[in-house]
C-alpha positions as CSV (number, residue, x, y, z in Angstrom):
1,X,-22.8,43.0,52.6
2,X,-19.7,43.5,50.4
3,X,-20.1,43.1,46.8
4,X,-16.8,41.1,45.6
5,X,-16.6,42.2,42.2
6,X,-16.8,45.9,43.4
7,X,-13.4,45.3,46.2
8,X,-12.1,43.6,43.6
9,X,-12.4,46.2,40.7
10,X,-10.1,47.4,38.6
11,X,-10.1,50.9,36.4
12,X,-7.3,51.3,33.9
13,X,-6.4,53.9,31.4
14,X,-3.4,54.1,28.9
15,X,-2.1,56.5,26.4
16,X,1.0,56.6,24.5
17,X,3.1,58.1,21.7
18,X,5.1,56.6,19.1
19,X,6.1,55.3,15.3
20,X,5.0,52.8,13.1
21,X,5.6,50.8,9.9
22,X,3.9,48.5,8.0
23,X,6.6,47.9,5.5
24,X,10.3,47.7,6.5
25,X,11.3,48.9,2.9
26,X,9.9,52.2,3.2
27,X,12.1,52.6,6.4
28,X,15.3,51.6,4.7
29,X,14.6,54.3,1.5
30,X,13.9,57.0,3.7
31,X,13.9,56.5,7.7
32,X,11.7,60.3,8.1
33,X,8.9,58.8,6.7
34,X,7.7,57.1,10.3
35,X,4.3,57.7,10.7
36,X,3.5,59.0,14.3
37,X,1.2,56.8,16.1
38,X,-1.1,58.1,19.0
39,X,-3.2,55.6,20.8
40,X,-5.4,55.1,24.0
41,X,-7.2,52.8,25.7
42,X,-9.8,52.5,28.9
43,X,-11.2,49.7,30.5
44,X,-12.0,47.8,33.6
45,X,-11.2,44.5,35.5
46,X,-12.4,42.5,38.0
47,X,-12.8,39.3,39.8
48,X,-16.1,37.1,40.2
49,X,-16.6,34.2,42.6
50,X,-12.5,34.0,43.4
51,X,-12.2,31.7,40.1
52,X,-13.5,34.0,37.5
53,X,-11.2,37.3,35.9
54,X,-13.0,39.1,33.7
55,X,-12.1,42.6,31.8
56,X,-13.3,45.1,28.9
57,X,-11.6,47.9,27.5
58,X,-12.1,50.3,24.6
59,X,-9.7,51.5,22.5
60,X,-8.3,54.0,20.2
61,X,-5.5,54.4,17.7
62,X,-4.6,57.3,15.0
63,X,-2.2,56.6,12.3
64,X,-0.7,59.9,10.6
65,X,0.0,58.0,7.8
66,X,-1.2,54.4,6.8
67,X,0.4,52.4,3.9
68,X,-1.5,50.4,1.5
69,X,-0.2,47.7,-1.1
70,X,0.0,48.7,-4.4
71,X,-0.5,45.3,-6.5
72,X,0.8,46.7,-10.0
73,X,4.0,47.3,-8.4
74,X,4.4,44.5,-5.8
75,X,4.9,47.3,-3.1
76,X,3.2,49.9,-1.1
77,X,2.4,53.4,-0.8
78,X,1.1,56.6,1.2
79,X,-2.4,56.1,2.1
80,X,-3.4,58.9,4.4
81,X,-4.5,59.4,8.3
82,X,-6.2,56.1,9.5
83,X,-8.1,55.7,12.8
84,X,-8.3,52.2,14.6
85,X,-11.8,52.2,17.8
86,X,-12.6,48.9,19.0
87,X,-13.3,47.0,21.7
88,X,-12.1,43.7,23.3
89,X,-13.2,41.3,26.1
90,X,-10.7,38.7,28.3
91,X,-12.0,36.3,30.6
92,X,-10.0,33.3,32.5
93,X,-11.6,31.1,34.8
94,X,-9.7,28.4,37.0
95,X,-13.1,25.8,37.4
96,X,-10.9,23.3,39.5
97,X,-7.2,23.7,40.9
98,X,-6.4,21.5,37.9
99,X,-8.8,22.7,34.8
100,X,-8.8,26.1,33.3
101,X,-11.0,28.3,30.4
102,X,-9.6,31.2,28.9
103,X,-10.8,33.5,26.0
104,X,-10.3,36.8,24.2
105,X,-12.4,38.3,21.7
106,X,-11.7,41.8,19.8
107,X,-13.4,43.9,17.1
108,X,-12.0,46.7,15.4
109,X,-13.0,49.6,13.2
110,X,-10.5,50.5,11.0
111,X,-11.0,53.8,8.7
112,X,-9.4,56.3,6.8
113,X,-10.1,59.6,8.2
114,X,-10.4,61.5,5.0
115,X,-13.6,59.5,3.0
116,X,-14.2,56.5,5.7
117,X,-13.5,53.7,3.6
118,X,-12.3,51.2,5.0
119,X,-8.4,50.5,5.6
120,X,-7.9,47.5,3.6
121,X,-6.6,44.1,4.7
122,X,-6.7,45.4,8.5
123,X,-8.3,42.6,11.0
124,X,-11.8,43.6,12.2
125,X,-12.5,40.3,14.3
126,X,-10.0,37.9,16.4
127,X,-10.7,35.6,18.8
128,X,-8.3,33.0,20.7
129,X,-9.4,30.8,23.5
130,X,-8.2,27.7,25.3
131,X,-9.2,24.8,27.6
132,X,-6.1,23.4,29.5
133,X,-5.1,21.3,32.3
134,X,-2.6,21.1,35.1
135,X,-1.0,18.7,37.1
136,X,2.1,18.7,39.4
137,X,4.8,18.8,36.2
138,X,2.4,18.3,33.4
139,X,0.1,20.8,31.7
140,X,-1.8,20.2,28.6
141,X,-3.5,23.1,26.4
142,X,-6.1,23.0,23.5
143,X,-6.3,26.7,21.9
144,X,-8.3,27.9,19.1
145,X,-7.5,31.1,17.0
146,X,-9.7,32.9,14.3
147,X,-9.5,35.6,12.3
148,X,-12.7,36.8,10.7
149,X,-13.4,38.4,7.1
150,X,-11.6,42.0,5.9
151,X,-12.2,44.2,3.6
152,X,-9.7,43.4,0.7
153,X,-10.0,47.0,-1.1
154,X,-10.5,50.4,0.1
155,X,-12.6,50.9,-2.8
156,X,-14.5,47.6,-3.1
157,X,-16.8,46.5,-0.2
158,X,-16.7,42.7,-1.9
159,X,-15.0,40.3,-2.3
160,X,-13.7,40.7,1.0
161,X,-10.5,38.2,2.2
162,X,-11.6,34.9,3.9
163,X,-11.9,33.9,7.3
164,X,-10.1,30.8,9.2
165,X,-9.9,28.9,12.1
166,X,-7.0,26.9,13.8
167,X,-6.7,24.4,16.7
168,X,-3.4,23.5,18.4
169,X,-2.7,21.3,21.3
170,X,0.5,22.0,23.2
171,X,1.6,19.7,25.7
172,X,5.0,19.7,28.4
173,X,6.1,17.9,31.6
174,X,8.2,19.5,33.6
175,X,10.8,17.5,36.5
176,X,13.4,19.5,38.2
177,X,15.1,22.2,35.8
178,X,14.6,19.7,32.7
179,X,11.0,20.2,30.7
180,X,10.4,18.7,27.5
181,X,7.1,19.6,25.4
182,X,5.2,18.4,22.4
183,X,3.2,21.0,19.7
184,X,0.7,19.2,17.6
185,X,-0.5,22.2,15.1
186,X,-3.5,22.5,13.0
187,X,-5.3,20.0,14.3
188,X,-8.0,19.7,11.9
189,X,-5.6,20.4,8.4
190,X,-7.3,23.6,8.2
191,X,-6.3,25.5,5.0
192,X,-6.3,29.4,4.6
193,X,-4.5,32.3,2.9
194,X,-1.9,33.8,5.0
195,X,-2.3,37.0,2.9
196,X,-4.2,37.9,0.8
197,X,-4.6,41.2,-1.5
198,X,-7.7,43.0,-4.0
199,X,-6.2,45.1,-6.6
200,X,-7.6,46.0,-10.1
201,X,-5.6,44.2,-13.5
202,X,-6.0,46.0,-16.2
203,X,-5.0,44.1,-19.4
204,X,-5.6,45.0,-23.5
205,X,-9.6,45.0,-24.5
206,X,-10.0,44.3,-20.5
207,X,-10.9,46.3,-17.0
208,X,-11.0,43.5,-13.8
209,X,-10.4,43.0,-10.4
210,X,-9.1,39.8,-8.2
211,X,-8.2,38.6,-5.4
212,X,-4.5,36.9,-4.7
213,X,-3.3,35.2,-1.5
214,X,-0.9,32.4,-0.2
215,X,-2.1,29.5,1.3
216,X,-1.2,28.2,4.5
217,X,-2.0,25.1,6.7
């Protein structure tokens, strides 16, 4: 007999060619200083038992030139060629006509090319999931969102910037061309550093390093 998952399966591959900046400021002093970004990715979809969508891919991204933050001076600077490989997974299930379960979880290696140390500051795990429901005009969503631990330095391993977690419940009815929704955010008053940054102070007598961020939540 047929196997579902295999009439139902899915092979993609992507490639593509562009520019990038991680600080706008750099752009406006000198717009040639784009770095070319050349990127990749392969992976597969399918479905399982009608309700069930499940993919993986891998992935790939080179950087010809990565900025990095420069603390003493409150801005950035040339870093050198970074590559990005990682992997992510995506599964949504529709258990009932009316209940739903989705989720995505990525990892990321993020190096420069020249030693290998790591590219500092860049995410290495994210997840995001959510359990809704759905019902003629209304719909009602409970997501989740984490970001896990990065490195904070390219030269120092430790301390490394903190990890959080966030729920949020979103909720909207619907009638005719009028819809009016609700957004209830941070759910459990979680508190974490929107950025944070590693950089070595040096000060008279004195040779240190530490770790500054801003809070959020």
């Amino acid at each position: 007999s047929e196997i579902s998952w295999l009439r139902d399966l899915e092979v993609f591959l992507n490639f593509g060619v562009g520019f990038h900046s991680n600080d706008a400021r750099t752009v406006v002093d000198d717009p040639r200083i784009l770095a070319r970004a050349t990127g990749a990715e392969v992976g597969l979809r399918s479905r399982f038992f009608e309700r069930i969508e499940v993919a993986i891919d891998g992935f790939w991204l080179g950087l010809e030139d990565e900025l990095v933050f420069v603390g003493d001076e409150g801005t950035t600077e040339s870093g050198g060629r970074t590559r990005r490989l990682g992997v992510e997974l995506v599964a949504h299930a529709d258990v009932t006509d009316w209940l739903y379960l989705r989720g995505d979880v990525a990892y990321t290696s993020a190096r420069f090319t020249s030693a290998g140390d790591p590219v500092p500051q860049a995410p290495r795990f994210v997840a995001k999931g959510a359990i809704g429901v759905r019902e003629g005009g209304f719909a009602a969503e409970l997501g989740v969102r984490h970001l896990g631990e990065r490195y904070a330095s390219e030269a120092f391993r430790d301390p490394k910037l903190s990890d959080y977690t966030v729920l949020d419940l979103g909720m909207r009815y619907r009638y005719g061309r009028f819809e009016v929704g609700l957004a209830l955010e941070n759910l459990t008053d979680t508190h974490w550093r929107s950025a944070g940054v590693c950089d070595e102070s040096c000060a008279p007598g004195e040779v240190g390093r530490g770790v500054a961020g801003a809070l959020a939540g």
